[in-house]
N, C-alpha and C positions, 0 to 999 in steps of 0.2 A: 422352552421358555423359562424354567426353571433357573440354570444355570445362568441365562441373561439377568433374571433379578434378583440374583441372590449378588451381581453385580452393582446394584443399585444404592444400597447403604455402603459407606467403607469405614472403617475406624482411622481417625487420624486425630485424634484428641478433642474433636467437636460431633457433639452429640446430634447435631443438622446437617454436617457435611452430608453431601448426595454426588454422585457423580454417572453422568450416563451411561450407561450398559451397551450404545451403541459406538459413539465414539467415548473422547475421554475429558469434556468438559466436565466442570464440576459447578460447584457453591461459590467458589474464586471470583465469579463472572455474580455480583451481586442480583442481577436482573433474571438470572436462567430460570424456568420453567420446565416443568416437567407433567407429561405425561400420566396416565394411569398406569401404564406399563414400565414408567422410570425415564425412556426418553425425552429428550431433549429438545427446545422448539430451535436450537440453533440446528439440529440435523432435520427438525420437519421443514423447515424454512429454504435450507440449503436442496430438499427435492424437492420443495416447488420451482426453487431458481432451475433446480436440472431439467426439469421436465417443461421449463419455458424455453431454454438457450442452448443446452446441450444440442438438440436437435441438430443445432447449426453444421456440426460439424458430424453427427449422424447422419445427414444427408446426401455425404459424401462431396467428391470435388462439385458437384453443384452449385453448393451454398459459395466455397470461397471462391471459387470463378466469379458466382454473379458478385459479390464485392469488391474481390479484388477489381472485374472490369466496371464497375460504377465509379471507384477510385480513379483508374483510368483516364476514362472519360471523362471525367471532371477535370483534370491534369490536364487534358490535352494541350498542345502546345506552351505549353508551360515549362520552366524547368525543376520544377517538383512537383507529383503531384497529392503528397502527404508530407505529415510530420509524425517524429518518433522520439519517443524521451531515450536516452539512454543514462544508466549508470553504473553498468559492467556487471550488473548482477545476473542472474538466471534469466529470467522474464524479459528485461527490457533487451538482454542480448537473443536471445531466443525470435522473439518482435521482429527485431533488425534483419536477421537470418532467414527468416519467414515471408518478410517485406520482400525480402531479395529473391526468394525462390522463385517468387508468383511474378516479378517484374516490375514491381512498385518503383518509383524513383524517388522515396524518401529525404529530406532533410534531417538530421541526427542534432538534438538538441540537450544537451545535457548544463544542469543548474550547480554549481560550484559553489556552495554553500561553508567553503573552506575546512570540510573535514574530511574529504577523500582520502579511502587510502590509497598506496600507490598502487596493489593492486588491482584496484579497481580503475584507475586512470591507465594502467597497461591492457587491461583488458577493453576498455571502450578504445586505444589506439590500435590495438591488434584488429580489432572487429570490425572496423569502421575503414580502415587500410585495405583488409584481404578483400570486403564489400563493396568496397569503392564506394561509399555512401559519407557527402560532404555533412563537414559536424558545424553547427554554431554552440560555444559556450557561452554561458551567463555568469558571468562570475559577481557574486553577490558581493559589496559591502560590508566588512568583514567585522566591524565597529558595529556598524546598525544593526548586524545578524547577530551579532553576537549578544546584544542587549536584549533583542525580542527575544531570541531564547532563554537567555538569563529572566527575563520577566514571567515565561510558564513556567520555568524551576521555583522561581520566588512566590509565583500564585498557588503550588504545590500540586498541581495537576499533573495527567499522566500523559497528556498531549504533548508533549517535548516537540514532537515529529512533525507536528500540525503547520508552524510555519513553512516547513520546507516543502510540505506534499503540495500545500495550496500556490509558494513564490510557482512548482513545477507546471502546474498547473495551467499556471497564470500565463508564464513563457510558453509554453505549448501553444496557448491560443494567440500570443501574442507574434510568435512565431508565423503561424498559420494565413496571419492576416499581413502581417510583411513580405508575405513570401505569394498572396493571395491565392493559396491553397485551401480548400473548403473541408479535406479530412485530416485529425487526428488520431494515429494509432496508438491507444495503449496496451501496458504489458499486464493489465490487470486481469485476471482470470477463474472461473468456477472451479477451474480443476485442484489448484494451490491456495485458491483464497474464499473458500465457500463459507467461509466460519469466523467472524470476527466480532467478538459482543464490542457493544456500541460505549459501554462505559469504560473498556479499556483504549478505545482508539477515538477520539471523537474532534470535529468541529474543522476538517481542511477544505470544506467548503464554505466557511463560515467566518466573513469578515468581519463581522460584528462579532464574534466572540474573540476574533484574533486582537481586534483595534481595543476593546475595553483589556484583555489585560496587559495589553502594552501601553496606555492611558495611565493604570493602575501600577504599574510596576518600572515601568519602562523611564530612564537617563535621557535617551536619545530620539532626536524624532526619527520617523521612520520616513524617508524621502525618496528610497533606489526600490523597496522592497516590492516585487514586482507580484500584482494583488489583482483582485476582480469582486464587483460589489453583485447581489443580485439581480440590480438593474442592468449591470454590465455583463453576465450571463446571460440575462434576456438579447441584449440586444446582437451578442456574438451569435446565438445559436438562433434569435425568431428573426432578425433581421442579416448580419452577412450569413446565413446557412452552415455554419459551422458544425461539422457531425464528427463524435466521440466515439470510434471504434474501437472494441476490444477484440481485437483479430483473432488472438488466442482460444477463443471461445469456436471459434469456426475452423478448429484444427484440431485432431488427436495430440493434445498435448499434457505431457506425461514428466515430472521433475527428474528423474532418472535417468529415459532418455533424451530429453533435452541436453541434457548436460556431457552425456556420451558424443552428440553430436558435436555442440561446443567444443569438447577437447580436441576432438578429430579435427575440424575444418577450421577451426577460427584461432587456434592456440590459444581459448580460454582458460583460465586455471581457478579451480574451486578454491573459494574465499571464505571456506564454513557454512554455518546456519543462515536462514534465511535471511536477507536483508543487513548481512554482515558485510558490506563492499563498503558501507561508510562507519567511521569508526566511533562516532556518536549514536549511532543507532545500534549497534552493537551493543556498546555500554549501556543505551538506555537497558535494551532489553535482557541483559544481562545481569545486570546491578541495578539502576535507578526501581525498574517495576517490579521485578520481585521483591526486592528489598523494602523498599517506604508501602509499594500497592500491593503485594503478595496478588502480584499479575504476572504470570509464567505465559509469553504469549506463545514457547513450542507448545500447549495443550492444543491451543485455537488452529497453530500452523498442521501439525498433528494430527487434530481431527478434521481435517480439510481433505488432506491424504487420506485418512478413513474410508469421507463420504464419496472421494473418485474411485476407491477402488486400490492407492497404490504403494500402503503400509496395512498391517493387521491391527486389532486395536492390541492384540500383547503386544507384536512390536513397540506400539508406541507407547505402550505403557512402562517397557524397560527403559526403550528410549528417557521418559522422565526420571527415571532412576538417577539416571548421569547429572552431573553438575555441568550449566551452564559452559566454562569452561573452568582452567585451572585456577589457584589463587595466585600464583604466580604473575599471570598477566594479568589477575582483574585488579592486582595492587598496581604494577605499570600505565595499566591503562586510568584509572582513577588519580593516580600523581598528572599524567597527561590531560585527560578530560581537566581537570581543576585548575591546572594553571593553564589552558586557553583558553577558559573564561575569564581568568586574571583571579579567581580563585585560591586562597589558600587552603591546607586540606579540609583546616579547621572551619574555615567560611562553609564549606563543601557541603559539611558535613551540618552543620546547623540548619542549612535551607534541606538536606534530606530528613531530619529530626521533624521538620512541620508537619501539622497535622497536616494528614491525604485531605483533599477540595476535589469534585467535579464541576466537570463544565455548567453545570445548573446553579454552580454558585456565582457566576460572574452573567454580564447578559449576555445573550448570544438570541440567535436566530433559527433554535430547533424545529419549534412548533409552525413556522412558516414554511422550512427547508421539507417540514413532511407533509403539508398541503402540496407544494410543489411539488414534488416527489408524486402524491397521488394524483394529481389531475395529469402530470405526466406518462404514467402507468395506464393511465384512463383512455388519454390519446393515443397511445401504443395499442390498447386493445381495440380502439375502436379505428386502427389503420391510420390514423391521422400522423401518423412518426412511424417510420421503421423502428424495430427493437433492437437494433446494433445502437442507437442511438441514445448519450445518456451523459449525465451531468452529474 
């Protein structure tokens, strides 16, 4: 125990920096809490998630049998009987591959948000070819998307990503219900993603925070941008029966070998750090959050790996040694990012200079989102919802 808490304080120029001794969050995350021991509630939090959902896939082929054939049988005669987001990266191609093992007959829908890179569009065409799994795109409005984004740059929050997770979302179900298929599979997972404080990622369920600062900031109306209000969550999920699968969860799935696989069967090809297959999200997480938010979100990815078991926390403590990537490209990619916003660098650079805002500075619909949240959890304990089941 010793050596764990002598882990606990670290010198880095601030005399409150704290960082957890079990994984490698720190002070960064303005909300983290800590223990009498120096741990972290993002690691207590993350084994209670294990010790609800893990099991799934502890239980061996039982668990994915019985879903994959509830999938199934809901499909029957049908000619899908699920839908799948993809966009080349780890996870959602993983999804796809996993769908296909078990016998799913998936739709493959991917949201075109006009920042793809190409290796990422080669990768969701390799994958979706060798699977024989038919793809619909969404190709967004590239004016209208570009202004909503430019309006969370301009509200100076760290949400950048939030329009795009929530348009995915959106088509996912909107998919589901064209296709009158009742399950959606995501690629979202305990194993990669147990750890993500709520101040650095927030609000992609949240139309009301999305419409005020596109109200507030926002040139352009927003017409194509394909969205879902909370009453229209209700009525997909309490009325057409729509269920939110994260299959991954009911599978030994491991980033390492996921990816060993991917290269082998699919001709995937690694695209870097996590959630680098589009090239705005790169940047963000690269430049926009550490830089304006001194938000490093490899700690959060990092210690996710920690809590499955499948980096050490030195590992990934060197790992944060490294720089994001070279300067090299993050000058390239910064002259690019700026001017397809229609940006100059100068302009660029002025809306990064604003003072950091969070989501609590604009309205949004937190405090409702985690009533809902609990009385959902509520129903889940008391049987009333399967626990695959979630929004």
């Amino acid at each position: 125990m010793s050596e764990t808490l002598s882990a606990v304080t670290a010198v880095d120029g601030s005399p409150n920096y704290r960082i957890c001794p079990r994984c490698i969050m720190d002070t960064t995350d303005p909300e983290i809490r800590f223990d009498r021991d120096g741990v972290c509630h993002h690691c207590q939090d993350a084994e209670r998630l294990f010790a609800v959902k893990w099991p799934l896939y502890k239980t061996g082929p039982f668990q994915i049998d019985r879903i994959t054939q509830a999938i199934k049988a809901a499909g029957k005669g049908k000619r899908y009987d699920c839908v799948i987001g993809v966009s080349g990266g780890v996870d959602s191609t993983y999804l796809a591959y996993v769908a296909h093992q078990y016998g799913l007959r998936p739709v493959a829908v991917h949201f075109d948000n006009g920042w793809n890179s190409e290796l990422a569009v080669k990768n969701i065409e390799n994958t979706l070819h060798t699977l024989g799994i038919d793809l619909d795109t969404f190709v967004m409005d590239w004016e209208e998307f570009r202004d909503l984004q430019l309006s969370f740059l301009k509200a100076s929050v760290p949400d950048l990503e939030v329009p795009t997770d929530h348009a995915i979302m959106a088509v996912l179900l909107q998919t589901a219900i064209r296709h009158d298929v009742q399950y959606v599979l995501l690629g979202t997972n305990l194993s990669t993603e147990s750890i993500l404080p709520r101040r650095w990622a927030y609000g992609y369920t949240d139309w009301r925070y999305i419409k005020a600062i596109q109200a507030r900031f926002g040139t352009v109306p927003v017409k194509r941008f394909p969205h879902y209000s909370l009453t229209r969550m209700a009525y997909y999920t309490g009325i057409r029966r729509l269920k939110t699968v994260s299959l991954l969860n009911s599978v030994e799935y491991t980033k390492e070998r996921a990816m060993e696989v991917l290269l082998k069967e699919l001709g995937w090809r690694n695209y870097g750090s996590k959630h680098h297959e589009s090239i705005i999200t790169k940047f963000l997480q690269t430049y926009i959050l550490p830089k304006k938010f001194n938000i490093d979100k490899r700690r959060a990815h990092l210690s996710s790996l920690i809590m499955s078991g499948q980096v050490t926390r030195a590992a990934a403590l060197e790992e944060m040694k490294q720089a994001p990537y070279d300067e090299k490209t993050l000058k390239e990619d910064k002259i690019y990012v700026a001017k397809k916003f229609g940006l100059t660098e100068g302009e660029f650079d002025e809306l990064m200079a604003r003072p950091p805002r969070c989501y609590h500075d604009y309205p949004n619909s937190f405090h409702r989102l985690e009533r809902l949240k609990q009385f959902r959890n509520l129903l889940q304990r008391c049987h009333f919802l399967p626990k695959q089941v979630g929004w």
